[in-house]
MARDRENMI-691534 format. One record per residue: x, y, z of N, C-alpha, C, CB in turn. Coordinates in steps of 0.05 Angstrom, whole numbers, padded with zeros to 5 digits, always signed. Glycine has a CB too. Layout:
<recs>
XYZXYZXYZXYZ
...
</recs>
This chain:
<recs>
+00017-00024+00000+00000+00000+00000+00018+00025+00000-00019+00000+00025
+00013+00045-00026+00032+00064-00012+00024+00090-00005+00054+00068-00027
+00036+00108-00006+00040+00136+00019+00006+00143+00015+00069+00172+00008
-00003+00147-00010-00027+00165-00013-00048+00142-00002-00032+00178-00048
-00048+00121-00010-00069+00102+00000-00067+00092+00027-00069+00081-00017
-00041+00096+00042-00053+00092+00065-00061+00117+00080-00035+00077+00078
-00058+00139+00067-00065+00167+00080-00090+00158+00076-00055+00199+00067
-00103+00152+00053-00134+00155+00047-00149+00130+00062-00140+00154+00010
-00135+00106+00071-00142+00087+00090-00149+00107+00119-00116+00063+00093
-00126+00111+00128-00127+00114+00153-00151+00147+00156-00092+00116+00164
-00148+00156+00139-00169+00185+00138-00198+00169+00136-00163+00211+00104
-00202+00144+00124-00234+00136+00124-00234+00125+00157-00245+00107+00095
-00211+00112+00171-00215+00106+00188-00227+00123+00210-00199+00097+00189
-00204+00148+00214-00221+00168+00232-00244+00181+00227-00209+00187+00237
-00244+00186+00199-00280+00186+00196-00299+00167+00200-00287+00191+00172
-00295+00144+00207-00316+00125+00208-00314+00127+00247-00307+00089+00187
-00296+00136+00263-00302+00129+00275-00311+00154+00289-00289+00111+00281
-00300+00174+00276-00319+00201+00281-00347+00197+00273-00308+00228+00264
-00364+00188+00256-00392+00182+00254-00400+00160+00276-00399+00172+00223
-00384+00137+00285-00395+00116+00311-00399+00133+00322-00379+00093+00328
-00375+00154+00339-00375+00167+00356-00393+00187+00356-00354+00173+00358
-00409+00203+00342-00433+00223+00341-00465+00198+00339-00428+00248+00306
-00455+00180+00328-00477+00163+00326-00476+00159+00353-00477+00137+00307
-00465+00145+00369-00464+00135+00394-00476+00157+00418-00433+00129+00398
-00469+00184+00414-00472+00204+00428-00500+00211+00425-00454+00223+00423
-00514+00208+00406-00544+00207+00398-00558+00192+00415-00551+00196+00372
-00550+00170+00405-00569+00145+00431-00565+00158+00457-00553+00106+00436
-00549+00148+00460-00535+00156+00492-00561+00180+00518-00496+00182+00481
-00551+00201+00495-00575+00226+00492-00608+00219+00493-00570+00240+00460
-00609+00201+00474-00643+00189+00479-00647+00178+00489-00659+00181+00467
-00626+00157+00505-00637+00138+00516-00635+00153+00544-00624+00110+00512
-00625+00164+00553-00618+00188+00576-00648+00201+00575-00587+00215+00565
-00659+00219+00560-00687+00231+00560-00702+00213+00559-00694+00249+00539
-00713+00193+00541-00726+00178+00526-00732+00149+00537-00714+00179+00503
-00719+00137+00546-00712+00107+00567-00730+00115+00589-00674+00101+00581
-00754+00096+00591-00773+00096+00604-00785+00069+00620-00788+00106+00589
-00789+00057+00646-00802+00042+00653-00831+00050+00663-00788+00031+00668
-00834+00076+00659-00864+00069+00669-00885+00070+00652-00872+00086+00688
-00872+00069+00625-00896+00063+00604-00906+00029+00595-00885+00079+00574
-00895+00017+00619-00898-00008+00622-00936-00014+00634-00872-00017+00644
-00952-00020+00624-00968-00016+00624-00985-00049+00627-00968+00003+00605
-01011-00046+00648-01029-00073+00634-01042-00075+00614-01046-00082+00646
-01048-00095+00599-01070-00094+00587-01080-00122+00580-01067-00078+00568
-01108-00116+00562-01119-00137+00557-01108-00160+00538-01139-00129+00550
-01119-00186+00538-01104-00212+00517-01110-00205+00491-01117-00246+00520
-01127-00188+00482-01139-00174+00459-01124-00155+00449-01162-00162+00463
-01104-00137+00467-01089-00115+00464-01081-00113+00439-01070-00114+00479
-01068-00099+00418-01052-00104+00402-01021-00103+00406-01059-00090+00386
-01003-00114+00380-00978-00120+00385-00960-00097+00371-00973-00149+00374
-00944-00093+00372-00930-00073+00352-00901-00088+00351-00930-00038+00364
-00892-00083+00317-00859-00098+00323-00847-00076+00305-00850-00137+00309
-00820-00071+00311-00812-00050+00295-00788-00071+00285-00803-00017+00310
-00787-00064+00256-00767-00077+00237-00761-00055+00219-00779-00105+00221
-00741-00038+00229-00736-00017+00216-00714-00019+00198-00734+00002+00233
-00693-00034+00197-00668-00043+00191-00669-00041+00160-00661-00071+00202
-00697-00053+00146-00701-00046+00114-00683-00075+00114-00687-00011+00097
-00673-00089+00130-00661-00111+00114-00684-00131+00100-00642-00129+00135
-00679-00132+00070-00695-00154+00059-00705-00176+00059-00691-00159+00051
-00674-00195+00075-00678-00220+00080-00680-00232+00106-00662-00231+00068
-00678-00213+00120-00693-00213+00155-00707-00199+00155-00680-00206+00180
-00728-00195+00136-00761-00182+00148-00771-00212+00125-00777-00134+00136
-00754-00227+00112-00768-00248+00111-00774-00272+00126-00762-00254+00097
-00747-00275+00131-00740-00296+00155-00765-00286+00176-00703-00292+00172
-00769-00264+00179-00786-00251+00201-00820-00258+00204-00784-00219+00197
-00823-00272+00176-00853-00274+00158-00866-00296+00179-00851-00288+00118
-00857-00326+00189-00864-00348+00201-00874-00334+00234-00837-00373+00199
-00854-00316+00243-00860-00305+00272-00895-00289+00264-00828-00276+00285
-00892-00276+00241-00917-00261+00243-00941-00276+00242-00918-00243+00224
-00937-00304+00227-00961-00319+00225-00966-00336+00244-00964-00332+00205
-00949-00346+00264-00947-00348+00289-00967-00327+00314-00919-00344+00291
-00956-00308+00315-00961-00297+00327-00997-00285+00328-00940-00285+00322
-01001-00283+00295-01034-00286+00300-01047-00309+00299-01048-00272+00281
-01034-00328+00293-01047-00357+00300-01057-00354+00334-01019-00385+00296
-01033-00350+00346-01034-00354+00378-01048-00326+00390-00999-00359+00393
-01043-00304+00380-01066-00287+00393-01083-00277+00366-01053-00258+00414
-01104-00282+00355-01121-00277+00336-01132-00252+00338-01140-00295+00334
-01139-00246+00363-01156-00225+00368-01139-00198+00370-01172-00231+00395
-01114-00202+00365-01098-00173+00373-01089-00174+00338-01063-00174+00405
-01090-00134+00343-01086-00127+00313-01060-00127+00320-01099-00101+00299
-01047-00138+00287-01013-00132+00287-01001-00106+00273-00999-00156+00270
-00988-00096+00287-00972-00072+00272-00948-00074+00276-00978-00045+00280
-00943-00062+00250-00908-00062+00244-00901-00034+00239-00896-00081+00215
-00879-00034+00243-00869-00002+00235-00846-00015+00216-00853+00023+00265
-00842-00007+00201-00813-00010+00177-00804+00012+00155-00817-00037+00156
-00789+00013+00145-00776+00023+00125-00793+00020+00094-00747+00008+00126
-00787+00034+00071-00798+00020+00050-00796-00004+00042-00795+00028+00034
-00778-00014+00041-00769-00043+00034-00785-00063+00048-00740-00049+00043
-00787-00063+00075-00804-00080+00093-00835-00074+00082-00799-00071+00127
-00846-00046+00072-00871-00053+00064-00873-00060+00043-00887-00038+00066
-00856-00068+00026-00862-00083+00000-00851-00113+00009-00845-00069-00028
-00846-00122+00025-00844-00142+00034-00870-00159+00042-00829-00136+00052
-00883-00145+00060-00906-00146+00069-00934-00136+00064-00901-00140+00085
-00929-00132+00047-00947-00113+00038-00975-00124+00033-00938-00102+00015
-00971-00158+00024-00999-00173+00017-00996-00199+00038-01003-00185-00022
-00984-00190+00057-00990-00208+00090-01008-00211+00096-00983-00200+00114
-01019-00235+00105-01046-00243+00116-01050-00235+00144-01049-00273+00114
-01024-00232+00159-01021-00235+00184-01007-00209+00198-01007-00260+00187
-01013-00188+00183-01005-00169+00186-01018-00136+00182-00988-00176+00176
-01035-00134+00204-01064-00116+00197-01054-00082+00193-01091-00118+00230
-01034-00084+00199-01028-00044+00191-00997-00037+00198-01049-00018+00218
-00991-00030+00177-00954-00020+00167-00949+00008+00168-00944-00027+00133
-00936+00019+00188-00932+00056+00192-00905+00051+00176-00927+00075+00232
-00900+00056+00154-00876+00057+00145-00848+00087+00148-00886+00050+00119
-00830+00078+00167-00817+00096+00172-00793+00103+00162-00816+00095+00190
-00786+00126+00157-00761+00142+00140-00745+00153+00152-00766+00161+00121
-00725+00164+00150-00707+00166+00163-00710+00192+00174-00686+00160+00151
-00697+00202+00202-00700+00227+00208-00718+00227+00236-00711+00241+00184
-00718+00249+00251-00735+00263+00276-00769+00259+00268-00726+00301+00280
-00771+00276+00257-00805+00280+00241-00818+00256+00234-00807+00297+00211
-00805+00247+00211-00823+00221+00209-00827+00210+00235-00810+00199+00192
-00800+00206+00251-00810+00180+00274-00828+00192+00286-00789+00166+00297
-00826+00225+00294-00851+00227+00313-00875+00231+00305-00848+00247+00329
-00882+00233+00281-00905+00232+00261-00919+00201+00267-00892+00236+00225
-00899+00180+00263-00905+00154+00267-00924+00151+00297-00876+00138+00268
-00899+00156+00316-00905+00165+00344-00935+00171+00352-00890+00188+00349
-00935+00194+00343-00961+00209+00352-00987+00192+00342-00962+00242+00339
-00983+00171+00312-01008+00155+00312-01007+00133+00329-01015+00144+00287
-00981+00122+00340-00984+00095+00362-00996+00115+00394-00941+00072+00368
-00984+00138+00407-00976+00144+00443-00992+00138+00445-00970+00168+00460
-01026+00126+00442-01050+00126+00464-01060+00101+00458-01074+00151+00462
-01043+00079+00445-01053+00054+00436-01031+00045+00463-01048+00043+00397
-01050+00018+00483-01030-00004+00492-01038-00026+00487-01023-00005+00517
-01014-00028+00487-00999-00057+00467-00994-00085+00485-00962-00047+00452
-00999-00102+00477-00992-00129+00497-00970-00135+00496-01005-00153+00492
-00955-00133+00465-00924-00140+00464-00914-00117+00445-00918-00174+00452
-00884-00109+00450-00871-00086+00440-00848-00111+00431-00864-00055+00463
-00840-00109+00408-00821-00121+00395-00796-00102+00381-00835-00136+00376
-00771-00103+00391-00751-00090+00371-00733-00105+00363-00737-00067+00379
-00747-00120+00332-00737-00140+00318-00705-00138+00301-00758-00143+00300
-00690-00123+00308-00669-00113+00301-00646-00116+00318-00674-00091+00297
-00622-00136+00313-00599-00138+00338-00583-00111+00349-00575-00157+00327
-00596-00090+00332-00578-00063+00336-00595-00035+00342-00561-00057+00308
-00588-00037+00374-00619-00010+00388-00593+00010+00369-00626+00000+00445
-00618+00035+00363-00616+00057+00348-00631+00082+00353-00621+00049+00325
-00624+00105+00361-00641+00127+00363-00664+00125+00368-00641+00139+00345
-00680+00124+00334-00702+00124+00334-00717+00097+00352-00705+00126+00307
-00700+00078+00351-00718+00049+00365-00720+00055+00400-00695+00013+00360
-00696+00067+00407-00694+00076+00431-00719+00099+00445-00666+00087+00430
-00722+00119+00419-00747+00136+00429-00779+00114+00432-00751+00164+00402
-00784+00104+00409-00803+00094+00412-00801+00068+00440-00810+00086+00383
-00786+00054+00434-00787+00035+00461-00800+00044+00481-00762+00031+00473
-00772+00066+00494-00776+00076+00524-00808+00097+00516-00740+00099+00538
-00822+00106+00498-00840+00123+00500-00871+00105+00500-00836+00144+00476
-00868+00077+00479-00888+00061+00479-00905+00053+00493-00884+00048+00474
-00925+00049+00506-00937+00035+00535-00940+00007+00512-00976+00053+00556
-00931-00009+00534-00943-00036+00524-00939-00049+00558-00921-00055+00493
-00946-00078+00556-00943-00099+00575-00925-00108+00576-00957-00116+00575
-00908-00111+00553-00880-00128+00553-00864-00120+00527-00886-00164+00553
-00837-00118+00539-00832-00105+00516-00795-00118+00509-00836-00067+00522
-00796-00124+00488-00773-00150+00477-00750-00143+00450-00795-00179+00463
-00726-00148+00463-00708-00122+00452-00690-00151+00442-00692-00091+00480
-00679-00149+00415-00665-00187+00413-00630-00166+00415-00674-00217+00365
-00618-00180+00434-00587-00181+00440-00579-00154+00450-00568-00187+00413
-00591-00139+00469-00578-00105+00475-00601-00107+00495-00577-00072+00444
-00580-00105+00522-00585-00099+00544-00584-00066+00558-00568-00116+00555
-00583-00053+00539-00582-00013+00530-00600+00000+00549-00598-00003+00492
-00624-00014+00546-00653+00001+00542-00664-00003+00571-00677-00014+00514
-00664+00011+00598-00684+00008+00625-00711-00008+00623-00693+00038+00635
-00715+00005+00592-00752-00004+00597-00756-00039+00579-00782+00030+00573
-00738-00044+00574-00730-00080+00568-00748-00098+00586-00694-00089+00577
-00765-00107+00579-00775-00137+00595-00755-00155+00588-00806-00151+00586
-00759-00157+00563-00746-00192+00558-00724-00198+00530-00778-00216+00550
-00697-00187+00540-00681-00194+00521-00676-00216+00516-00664-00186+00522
-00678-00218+00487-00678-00251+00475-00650-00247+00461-00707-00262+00450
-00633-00273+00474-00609-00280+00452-00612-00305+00445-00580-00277+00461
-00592-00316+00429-00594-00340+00412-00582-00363+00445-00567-00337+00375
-00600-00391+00442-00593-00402+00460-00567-00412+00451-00613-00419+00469
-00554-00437+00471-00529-00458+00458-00544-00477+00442-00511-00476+00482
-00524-00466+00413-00522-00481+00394-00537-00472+00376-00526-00505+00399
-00547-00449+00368-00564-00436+00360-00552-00422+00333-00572-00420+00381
-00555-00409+00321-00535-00391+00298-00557-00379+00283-00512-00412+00273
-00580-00387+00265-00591-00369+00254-00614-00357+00266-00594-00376+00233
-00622-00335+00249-00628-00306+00267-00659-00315+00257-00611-00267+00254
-00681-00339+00259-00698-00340+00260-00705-00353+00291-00702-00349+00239
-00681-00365+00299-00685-00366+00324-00690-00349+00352-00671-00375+00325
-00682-00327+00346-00690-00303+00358-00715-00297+00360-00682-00283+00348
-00738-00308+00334-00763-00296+00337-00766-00327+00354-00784-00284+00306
-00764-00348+00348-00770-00373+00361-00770-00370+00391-00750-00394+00353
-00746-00356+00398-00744-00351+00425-00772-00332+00440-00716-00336+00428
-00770-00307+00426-00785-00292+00437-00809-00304+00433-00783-00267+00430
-00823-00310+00416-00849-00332+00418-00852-00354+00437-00851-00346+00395
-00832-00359+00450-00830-00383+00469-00829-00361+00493-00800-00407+00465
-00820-00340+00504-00822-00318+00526-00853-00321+00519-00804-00285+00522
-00862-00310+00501-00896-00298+00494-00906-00326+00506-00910-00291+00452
-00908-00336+00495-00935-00363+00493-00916-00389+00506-00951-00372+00450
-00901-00392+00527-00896-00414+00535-00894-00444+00537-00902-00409+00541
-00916-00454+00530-00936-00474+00524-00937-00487+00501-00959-00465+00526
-00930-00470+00483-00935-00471+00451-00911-00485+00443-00938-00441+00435
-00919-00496+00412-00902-00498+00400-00899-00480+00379-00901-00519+00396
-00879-00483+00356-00878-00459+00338-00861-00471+00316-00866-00429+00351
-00875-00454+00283-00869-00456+00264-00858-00439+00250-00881-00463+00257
-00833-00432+00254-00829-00400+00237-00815-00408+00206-00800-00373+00258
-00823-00428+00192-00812-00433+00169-00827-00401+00157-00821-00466+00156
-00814-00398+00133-00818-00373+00120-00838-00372+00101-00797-00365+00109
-00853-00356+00098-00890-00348+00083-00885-00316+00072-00924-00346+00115
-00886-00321+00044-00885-00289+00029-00904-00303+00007-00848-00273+00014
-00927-00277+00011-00958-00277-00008-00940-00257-00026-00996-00262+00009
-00946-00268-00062-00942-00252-00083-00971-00250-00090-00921-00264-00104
-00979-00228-00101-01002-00221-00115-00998-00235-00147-01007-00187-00115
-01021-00258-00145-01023-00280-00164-01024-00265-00200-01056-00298-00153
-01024-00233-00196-01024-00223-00225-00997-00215-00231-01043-00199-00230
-00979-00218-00215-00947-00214-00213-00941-00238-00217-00933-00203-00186
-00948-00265-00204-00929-00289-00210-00943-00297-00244-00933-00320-00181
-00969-00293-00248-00974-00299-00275-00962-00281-00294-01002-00302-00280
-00947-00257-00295-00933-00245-00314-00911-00256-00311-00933-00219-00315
-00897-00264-00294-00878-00267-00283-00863-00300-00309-00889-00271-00244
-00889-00314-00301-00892-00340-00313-00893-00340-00338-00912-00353-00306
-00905-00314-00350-00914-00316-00387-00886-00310-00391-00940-00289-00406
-00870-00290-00383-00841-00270-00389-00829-00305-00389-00825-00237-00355
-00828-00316-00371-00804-00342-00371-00816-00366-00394-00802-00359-00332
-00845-00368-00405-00850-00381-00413-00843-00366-00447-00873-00391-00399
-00843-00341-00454-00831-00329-00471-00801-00333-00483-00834-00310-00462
-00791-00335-00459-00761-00332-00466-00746-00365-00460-00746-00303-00444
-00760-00379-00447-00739-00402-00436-00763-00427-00440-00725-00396-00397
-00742-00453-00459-00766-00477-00471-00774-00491-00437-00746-00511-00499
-00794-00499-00439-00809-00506-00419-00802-00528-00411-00834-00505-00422
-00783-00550-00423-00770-00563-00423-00739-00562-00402-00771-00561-00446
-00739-00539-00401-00714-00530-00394-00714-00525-00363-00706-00504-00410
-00690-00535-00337-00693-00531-00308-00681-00494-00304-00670-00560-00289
-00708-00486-00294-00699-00457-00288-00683-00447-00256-00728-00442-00292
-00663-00448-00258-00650-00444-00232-00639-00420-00222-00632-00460-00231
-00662-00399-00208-00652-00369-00207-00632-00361-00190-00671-00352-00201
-00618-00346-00194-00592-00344-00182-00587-00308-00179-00568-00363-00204
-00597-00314-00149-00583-00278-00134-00553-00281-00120-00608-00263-00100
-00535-00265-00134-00507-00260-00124-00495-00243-00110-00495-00258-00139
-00519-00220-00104-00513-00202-00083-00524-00211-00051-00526-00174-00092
-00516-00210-00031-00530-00210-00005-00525-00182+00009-00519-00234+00013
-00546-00180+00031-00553-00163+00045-00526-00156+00052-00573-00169+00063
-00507-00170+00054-00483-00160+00069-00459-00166+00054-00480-00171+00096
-00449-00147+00037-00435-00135+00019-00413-00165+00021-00424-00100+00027
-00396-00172+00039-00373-00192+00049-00384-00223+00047-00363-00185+00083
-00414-00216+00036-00416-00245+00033-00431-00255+00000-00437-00254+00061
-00430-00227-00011-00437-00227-00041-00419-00248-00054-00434-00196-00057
-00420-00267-00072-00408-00273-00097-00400-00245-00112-00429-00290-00114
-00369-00253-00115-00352-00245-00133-00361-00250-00162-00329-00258-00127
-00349-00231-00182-00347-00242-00210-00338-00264-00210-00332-00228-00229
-00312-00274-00205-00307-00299-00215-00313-00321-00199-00283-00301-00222
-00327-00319-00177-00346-00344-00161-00368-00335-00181-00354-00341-00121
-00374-00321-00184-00401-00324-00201-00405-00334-00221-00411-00308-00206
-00378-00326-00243-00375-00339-00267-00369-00375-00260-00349-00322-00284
-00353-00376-00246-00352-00411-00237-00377-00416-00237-00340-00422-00206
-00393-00414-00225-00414-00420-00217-00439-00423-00239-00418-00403-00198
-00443-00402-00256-00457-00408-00282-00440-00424-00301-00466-00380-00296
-00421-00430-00299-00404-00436-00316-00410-00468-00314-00375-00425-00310
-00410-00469-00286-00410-00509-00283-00442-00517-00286-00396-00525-00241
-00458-00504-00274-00493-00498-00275-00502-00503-00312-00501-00454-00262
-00494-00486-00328-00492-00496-00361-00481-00510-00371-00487-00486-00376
-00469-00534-00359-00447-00556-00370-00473-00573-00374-00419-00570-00347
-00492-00577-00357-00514-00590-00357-00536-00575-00378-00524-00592-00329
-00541-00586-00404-00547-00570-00423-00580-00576-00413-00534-00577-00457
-00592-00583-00389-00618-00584-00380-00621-00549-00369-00623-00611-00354
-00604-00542-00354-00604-00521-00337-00608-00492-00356-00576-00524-00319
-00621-00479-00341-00623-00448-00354-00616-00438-00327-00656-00434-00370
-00601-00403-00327-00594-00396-00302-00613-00369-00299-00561-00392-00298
-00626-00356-00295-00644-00333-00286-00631-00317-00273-00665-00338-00271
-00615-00285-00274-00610-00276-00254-00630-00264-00245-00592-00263-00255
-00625-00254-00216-00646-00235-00201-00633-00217-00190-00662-00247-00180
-00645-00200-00179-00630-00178-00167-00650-00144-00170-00597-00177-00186
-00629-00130-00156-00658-00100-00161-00643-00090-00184-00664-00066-00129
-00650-00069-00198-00641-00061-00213-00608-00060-00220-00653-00045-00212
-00596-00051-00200-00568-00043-00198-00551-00061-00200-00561-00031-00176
-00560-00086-00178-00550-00105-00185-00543-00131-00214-00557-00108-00170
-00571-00125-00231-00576-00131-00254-00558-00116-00274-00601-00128-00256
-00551-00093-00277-00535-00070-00283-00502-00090-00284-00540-00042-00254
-00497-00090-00255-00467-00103-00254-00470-00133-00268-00454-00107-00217
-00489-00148-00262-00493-00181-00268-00482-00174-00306-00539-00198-00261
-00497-00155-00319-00498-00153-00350-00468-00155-00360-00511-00124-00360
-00456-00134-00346-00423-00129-00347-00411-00152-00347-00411-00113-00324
-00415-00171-00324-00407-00193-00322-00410-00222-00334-00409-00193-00306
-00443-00221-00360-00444-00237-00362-00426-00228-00397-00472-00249-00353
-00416-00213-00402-00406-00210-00427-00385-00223-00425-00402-00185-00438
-00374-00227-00406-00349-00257-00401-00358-00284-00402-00334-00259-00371
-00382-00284-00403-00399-00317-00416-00418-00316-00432-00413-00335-00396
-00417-00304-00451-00440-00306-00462-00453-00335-00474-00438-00286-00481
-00473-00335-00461-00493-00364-00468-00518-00350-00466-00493-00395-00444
-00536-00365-00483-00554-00357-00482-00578-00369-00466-00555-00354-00501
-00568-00392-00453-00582-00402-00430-00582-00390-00403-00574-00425-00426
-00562-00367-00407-00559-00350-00386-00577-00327-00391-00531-00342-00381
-00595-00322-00374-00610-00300-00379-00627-00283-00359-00624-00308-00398
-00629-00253-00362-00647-00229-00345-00670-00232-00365-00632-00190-00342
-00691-00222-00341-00709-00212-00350-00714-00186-00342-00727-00227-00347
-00700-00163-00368-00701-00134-00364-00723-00116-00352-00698-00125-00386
-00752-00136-00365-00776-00123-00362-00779-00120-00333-00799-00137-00375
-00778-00143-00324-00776-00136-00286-00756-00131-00275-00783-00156-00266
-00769-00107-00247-00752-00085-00234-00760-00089-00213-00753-00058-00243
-00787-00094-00203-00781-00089-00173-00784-00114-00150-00801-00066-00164
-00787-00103-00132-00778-00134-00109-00798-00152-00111-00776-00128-00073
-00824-00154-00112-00844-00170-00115-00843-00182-00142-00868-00157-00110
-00828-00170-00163-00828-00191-00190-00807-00207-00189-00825-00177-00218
-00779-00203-00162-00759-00209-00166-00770-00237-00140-00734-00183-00163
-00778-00234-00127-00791-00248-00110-00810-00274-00130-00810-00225-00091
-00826-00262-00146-00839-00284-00159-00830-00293-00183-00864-00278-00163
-00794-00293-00193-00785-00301-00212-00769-00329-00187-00767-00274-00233
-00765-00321-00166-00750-00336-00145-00776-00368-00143-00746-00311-00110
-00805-00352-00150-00824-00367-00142-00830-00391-00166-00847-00348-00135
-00821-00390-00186-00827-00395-00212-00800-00410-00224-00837-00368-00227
-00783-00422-00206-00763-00427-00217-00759-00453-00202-00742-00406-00217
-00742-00479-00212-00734-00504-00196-00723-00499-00172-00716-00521-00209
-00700-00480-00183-00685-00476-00155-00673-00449-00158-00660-00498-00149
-00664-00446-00127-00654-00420-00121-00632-00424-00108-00670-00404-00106
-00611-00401-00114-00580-00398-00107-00580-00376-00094-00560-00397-00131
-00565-00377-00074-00569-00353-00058-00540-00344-00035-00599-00360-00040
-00524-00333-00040-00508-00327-00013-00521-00324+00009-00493-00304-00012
-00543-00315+00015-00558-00306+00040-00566-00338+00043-00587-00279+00037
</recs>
C-alpha cells in the first residue's frame, strides 16, 4: 500500500469512527431523555402487538414472515402492527397476518409523526426486531406503553422486559423470533418456516415473461449473487464458476435476479460468458417480480 493510499485508509478510518462516535452520542442522549419504565403498562389478551423492523433488511423481514403468522395464529384477536422502512412494506405488503404498516423514513419528524399515531394505543407485546438498538428504536421503546416489551441481544434500554439471545447451539437469526415466541406463549409450540404472499397477477406475468423466453423443457434455476451483506456477495469470478459449471448441464437455464443495480453489474459480467441459457429478464424491476421469478423457478441460489 503506498503513501497516498494509506493516508486515504487511515483518513476513512477516523472518519468512520468520528460518525460511531456522534452516532453513539445520539443514543446515549435518547436513551438518557427517552428510556422509560413506566410506560410499562397492563393490558388486555386482545391488546394489540406492535414490532418495529426498521433495519429495511430484505432477507430478515423475511425470515421474520413465520414469527408473524405465528403470532396471529396464537393471539387472533390482537391487531398486528409493524413499523418499517420501505423495503419492509413491500415485503409485506400482501401479508395475511399483518393488519397495519406505519412505514418509517429516516430522520426526527417522520418517527414522531409515526409516534403520535401509536402514544395512546397499549400494546400487549412491543417487539424491537433488530440486533442493533438505534435512536429512533430507543425513542419509541422507552415512549411506547405496552405490557411487555422485547429487545433481541442489547441490554441498552431500562424499559426492556425480555431480552432474547440466541440459546447454545443456535446460529440463525430465526431463532430469535423462536425464542421470543417461546417468552410470549410458553406452552406452545412454533413454526417460523418462512411465508411471502405474491399477488397472483405478478407471478402470472412473471410465468408468461419465462414461458416467452426459456423452452419449458428447460430446469430454471434463479440465481441472486448479491447479499444483504456486501462480504458475503459472490464475486465475478465465483459467479462466473458457478454459471459456468450450472450450463455444463445443457438441461439447466440460469435466471439472474437482483434490483435493478445489481442486474446492471450481473450484465457487465455476463459478457465474459455469453450463453444464451444464461439470462435477465429486463422487463422486471421491482422486489415483488424479483420475489416471484424466485417463485417460478426449480431452484434457487443464494449467498444469504
Amino acid at each position: 500500500m503506498g503513501p497516498l493510499k494509506t493516508l486515504k485508509f487511515k483518513f476513512r478510518q477516523l472518519n468512520r469512527k468520528r460518525i460511531n462516535g456522534t452516532r453513539n452520542l445520539i443514543l446515549n442522549l435518547v436513551i438518557f431523555l427517552f428510556d422509560s419504565k413506566r410506560n410499562q403498562v397492563k393490558t388486555s389478551e386482545d391488546a394489540p402487538i406492535l414490532v418495529l423492523r426498521s433495519d429495511g433488511k430484505i432477507g430478515d423481514s423475511i425470515v421474520a414472515s413465520g414469527f408473524f403468522r405465528e403470532l396471529k395464529r396464537l393471539s387472533p384477536k390482537s391487531k398486528i402492527i409493524v413499523i418499517g422502512n420501505p423495503q419492509v412494506l413491500s415485503v409485506y405488503k400482501n401479508s395475511d397476518y399483518i393488519d397495519e404498516i406505519f412505514v418509517l423514513k429516516k430522520g426526527l419528524i417522520p418517527t414522531l409523526k409515526i409516534f403520535l399515531k401509536i402514544k395512546n394505543l397499549h400494546f400487549k407485546f412491543f417487539v424491537n426486531s433488530t440486533d442493533e438498538v438505534k435512536p429512533h428504536a430507543a425513542f419509541i421503546q422507552g415512549q411506547v406503553k405496552a405490557s411487555e416489551k422485547f429487545v433481541f441481544c442489547s441490554r441498552k434500554l431500562k424499559s426492556t422486559t425480555h431480552v432474547i439471545d440466541y440459546k447454545k447451539g443456535q446460529t440463525h437469526f430465526s431463532c430469535l423470533y423462536e425464542n421470543t415466541l417461546s417468552k410470549m406463549f410458553p406452552n406452545e409450540e412454533f413454526d417460523v418456516s418462512y411465508e411471502l404472499k405474491i399477488e397472483p397477477a405478478v407471478i402470472e406475468k412473471v410465468r408468461g415473461l419465462i414461458k416467452e423466453n426459456i423452452d419449458p423443457d428447460k430446469r430454471v434455476i434463479a440465481f441472486n449473487v448479491f447479499a444483504g451483506t456486501k462480504l458475503r456477495s459472490f464475486s465475478q469470478e465465483t459467479t462466473l464458476k458457478i454459471v459456468d459449471f450450472l450450463l455444463k448441464d445443457p438441461k439447466n437455464v440460469v435466471l439472474s435476479v437482483g434490483s435493478p443495480q445489481d442486474i446492471k453489474v450481473i450484465q457487465s459480467w455476463k459478457k465474459k460468458l455469453p450463453d444464451n441459457r444464461w439470462i435477465i429478464l429486463e422487463e422486471l424491476k421491482n422486489l415483488e417480480e424479483g420475489f416471484a421469478q424466485v417463485y417460478c423457478s426449480d431452484l434457487f441460489i443464494s449467498p444469504d
